[in-house]
N, C-alpha and C positions, 0 to 999 in steps of 0.2 A: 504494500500500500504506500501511498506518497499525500505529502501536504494537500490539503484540498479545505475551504471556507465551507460551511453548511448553514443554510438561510433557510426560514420559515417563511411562505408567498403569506401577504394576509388576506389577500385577493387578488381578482383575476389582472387587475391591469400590474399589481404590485410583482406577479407572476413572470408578467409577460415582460416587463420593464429587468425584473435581475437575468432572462433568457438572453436578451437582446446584447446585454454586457459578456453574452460568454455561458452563462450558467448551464446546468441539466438539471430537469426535471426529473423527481425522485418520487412515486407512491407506495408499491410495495417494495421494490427494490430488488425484486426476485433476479434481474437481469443486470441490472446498474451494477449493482452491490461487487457480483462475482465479477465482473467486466474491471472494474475499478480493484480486484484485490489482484488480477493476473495481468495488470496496468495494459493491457489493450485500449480502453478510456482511463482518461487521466484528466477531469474534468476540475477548473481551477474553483468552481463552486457550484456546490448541490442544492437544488432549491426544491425543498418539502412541498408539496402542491394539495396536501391532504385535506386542509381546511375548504377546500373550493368548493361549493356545490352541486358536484357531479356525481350523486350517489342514489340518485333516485332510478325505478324500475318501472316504468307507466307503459301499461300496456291498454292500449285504446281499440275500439273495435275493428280497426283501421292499421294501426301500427303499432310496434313495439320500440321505443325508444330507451335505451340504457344507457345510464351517466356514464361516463369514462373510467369514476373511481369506485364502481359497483367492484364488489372483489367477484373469481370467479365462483367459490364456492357461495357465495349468497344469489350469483343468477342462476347455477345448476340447479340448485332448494327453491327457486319463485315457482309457487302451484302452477302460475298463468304460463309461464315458457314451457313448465313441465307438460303443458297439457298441449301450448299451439305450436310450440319449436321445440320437440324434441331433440331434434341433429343437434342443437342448440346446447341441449342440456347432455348427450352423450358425449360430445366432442371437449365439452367443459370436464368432463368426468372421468373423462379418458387423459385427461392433461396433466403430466409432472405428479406430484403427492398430496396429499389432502393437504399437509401442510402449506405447501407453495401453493394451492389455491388458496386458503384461507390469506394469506397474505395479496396474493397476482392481484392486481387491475384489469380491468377489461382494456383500459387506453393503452396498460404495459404491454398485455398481451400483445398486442396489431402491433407496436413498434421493436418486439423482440428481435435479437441480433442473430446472424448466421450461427447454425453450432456447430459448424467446418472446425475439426481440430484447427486447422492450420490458420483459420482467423485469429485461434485462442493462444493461439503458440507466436509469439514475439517474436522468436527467433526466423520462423518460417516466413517464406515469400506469400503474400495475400494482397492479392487488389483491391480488397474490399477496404481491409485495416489501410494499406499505403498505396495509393493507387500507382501503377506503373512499373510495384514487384514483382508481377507475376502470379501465377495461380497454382501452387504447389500440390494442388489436390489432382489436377488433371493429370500427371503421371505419377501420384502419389498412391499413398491407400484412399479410394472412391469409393470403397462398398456402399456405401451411405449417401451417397450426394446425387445431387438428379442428371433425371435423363431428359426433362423437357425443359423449353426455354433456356440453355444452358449459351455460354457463347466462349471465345476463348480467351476472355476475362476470368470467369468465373461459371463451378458448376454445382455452387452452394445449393443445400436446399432452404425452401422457407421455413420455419419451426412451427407454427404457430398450425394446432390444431383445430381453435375457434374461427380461425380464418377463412378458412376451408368452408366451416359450414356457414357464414356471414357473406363469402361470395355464390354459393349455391343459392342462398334466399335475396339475392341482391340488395344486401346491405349497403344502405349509405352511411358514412363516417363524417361529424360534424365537426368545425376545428375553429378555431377564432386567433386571429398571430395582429400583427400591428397595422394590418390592412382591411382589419373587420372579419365578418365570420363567411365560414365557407362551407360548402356540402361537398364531398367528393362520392360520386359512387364509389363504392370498396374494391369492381372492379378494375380500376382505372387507379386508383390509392398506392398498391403496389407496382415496382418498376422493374422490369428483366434486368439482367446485367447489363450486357449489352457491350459498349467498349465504359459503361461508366458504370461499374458496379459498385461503389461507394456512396452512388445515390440507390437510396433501397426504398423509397415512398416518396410523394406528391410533397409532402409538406418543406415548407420556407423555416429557415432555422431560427426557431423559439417559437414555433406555433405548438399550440396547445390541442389535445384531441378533447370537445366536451361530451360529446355521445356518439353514438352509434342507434340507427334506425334502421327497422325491420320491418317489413310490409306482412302486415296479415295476410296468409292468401289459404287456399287447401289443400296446395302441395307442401305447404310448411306444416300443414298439421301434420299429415301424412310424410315421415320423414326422419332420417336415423342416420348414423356414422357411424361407421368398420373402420376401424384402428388396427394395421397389420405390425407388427414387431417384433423382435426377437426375445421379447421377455412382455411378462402380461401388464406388469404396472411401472412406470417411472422411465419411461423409454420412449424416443420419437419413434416416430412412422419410417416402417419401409413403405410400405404406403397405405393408404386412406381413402376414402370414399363418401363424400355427403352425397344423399338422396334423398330427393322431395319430389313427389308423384302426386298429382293430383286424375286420380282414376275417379270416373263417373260413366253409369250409363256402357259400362263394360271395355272403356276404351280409355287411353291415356291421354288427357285432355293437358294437363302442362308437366314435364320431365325438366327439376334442375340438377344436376351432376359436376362436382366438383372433385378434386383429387386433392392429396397430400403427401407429401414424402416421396415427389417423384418429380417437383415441380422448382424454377426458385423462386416462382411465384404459388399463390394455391392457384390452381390451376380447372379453370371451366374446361368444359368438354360440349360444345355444342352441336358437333357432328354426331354424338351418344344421342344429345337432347333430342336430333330432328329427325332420327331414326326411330326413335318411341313415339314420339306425339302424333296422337291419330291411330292410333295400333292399336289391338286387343294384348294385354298380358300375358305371357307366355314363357316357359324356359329358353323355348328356341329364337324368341324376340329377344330376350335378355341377352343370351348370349351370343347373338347376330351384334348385335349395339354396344355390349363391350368388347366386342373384338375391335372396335375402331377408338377403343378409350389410349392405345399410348401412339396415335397417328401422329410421326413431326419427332418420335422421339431418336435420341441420338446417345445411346449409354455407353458410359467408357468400359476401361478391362475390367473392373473388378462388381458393375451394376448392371451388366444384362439381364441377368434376373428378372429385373423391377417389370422388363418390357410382357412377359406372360404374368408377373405377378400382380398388376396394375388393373390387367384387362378379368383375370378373376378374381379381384377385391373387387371391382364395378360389380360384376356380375351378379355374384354371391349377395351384395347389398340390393343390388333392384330385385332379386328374387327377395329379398327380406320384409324391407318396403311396402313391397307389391302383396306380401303374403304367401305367397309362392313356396314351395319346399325348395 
C-alpha cells in the first residue's frame, strides 16, 4: 500500500468537485481496496460517496430503477426483483461471496476492473494498466480470457456477472459528472478494446453512476442465469448465459440473450434472438439458435473450449427458461 488522503463527499456536487481534482470514488471497496493494496491504482485520494442518496429500490409498474449504492445482496433479497427479474436476482447470487455482496454496490459492480492476472501483476506487460505494453495474456496463460470482441490490444474478459443480465433486459445506466446528468443504455456503456483498451466505459473522469433502470417487460419475468465454472461458488464465468423469453400463445414473442465469460464486453447475441422470435419452443429450436451463440469468435491456444462451451451454456439455459427438459 502507498500514501493516499481519504475524504468523506457530503454530497453530490461536494462528490463530484474532490473527483475532478484527481480523487476515486470508494462505496464498498470490494475492487478499489484490493487494486490499491497490489498498487495497480494508486489513487492520490479516496472519496467515500456513501452518504449520497442512491440506495433506494423503486420498482414501478413500468420500471425498475436501482440507486447505484443498493449493495448487491439487498437487491438479490427485494421480493419485487425476486419475482419480475429473476436473471437479476440469480446473477446477483451467483456473484463472488455472500460477504463481498453484503459489502459490493451495484455502481461498483458495472465499473469493476479486468481480472486478467496480468492487469494485476505490475510486473507484467498490460495495455489496459499502461497503455502501449503490450498484452501478455495473448501468448501467455488465456485459459480464462475471451474469445469475443477480443483485438490485439487486449483479450480481457468482463467480470461483472450483473452485467450480463442488465444488458439482456436492456438496462439503462444513469450518471450525473460536471456537465449534468446522462442516460447511457448499458449496451453502448461498455467499450471493446479495440486499439484503446484502457478506456473500458462511456463515462468522462469523475462522473458519478446514480442508478440503473430496468424496463418491466415479460421476458424479464420469464428469465434466469447459468453460471458455468470451474468451482461452484467464488469463481468467475467460463461462461454465462442470461435469458429472458417472453412465450405466449405457444410461440416466442421476445428472446433476450446475453453471454459472460467469453466476452470483454457482456456480450448480446442477436442472431440467437432472431432465430427464436416467432418460433414455437423446442429442443431442436434451442439448439439450432445456440449453435450460432459464439458467431465472430476468435479463441486463443489455451480457450477453444469456451467456443462449444458457450453454445451449450445458451442452450441448456433456453431449455431452462422455456421449461423445456
Amino acid at each position: 500500500m502507498f500514501p493516499f488522503r481519504f475524504a468523506t463527499a457530503a454530497d453530490e456536487d461536494s462528490a463530484l468537485e474532490a473527483a475532478a481534482a484527481g480523487g476515486r470514488y470508494i462505496a464498498g471497496g470490494t475492487t478499489l481496496v484490493d487494486l490499491m493494496r497490489e498498487t495497480v491504482e494508486r489513487p492520490e485520494t479516496v472519496i467515500d460517496i456513501n452518504v449520497l442518496p442512491y440506495r433506494d429500490i423503486d420498482l414501478q409498474p413500468n420500471r425498475l430503477r436501482i440507486g447505484a449504492l443498493v449493495r448487491m445482496s439487498q437487491l438479490a433479497a427485494d421480493p419485487g426483483v425476486r419475482e419480475y427479474f429473476p436473471v437479476i436476482t440469480e446473477a446477483l447470487e451467483k456473484s463472488a461471496s455472500a460477504q463481498l455482496r453484503n459489502m459490493a454496490s451495484i455502481g461498483g459492480n458495472l465499473m469493476q476492473r479486468p481480472r486478467c492476472l496480468y492487469f494485476r501483476d505490475v510486473t507484467a506487460n498490460c495495455n489496459r494498466r499502461s497503455p502501449g505494453s503490450g498484452c501478455a495474456a495473448i501468448d501467455g496463460y488465456n485459459r480464462n480470457h475471451a474469445i469475443l470482441g477480443t483485438s490485439s490490444s487486449c483479450v480481457a474478459t468482463h467480470p461483472s456477472d450483473l452485467a450480463v443480465a442488465l444488458v439482456a433486459l436492456d438496462a439503462v445506466v444513469h450518471t450525473i459528472d460536471a456537465d449534468g446528468a446522462r442516460q447511457i443504455p448499458i449496451a453502448e456503456f461498455f467499450r471493446e478494446p479495440g486499439d484503446t483498451p484502457d478506456r473500458e466505459h462511456q463515462l468522462p473522469p469523475g462522473a458519478l453512476i446514480t442508478a440503473v433502470e430496468v424496463p418491466v417487460t415479460a421476458a424479464a419475468r420469464r428469465s434466469g442465469y447459468l453460471k458455468v465454472r470451474d468451482r461452484e461458488s467464488y469463481e468467475f464465468a467460463l461462461t454465462s448465459a442470461a435469458v429472458a423469453l417472453d412465450i405466449s400463445g405457444g410461440r416466442i414473442r421476445t428472446a433476450r440473450i446475453a453471454a459472460g465469460g467469453v466476452g470483454t464486453v457482456p456480450w448480446r447475441m442477436p442472431a440467437v434472438e432472431r432465430a427464436l422470435t416467432g418460433r414455437r419452443p423446442s429442443p431442436q429450436l434451442f439448439a439450432d439458435a445456440a449453435a450460432l451463440a459464439a458467431d465472430g469468435a476468435q479463441p486463443l491456444l489455451q480457450n477453444g473450449f469456451k467456443v462449444e462451451l458457450l453454445k451449450r451454456t445458451v442452450q441448456r439455459q433456453l431449455n431452462t427458461v422455456a421449461g423445456l427438459p
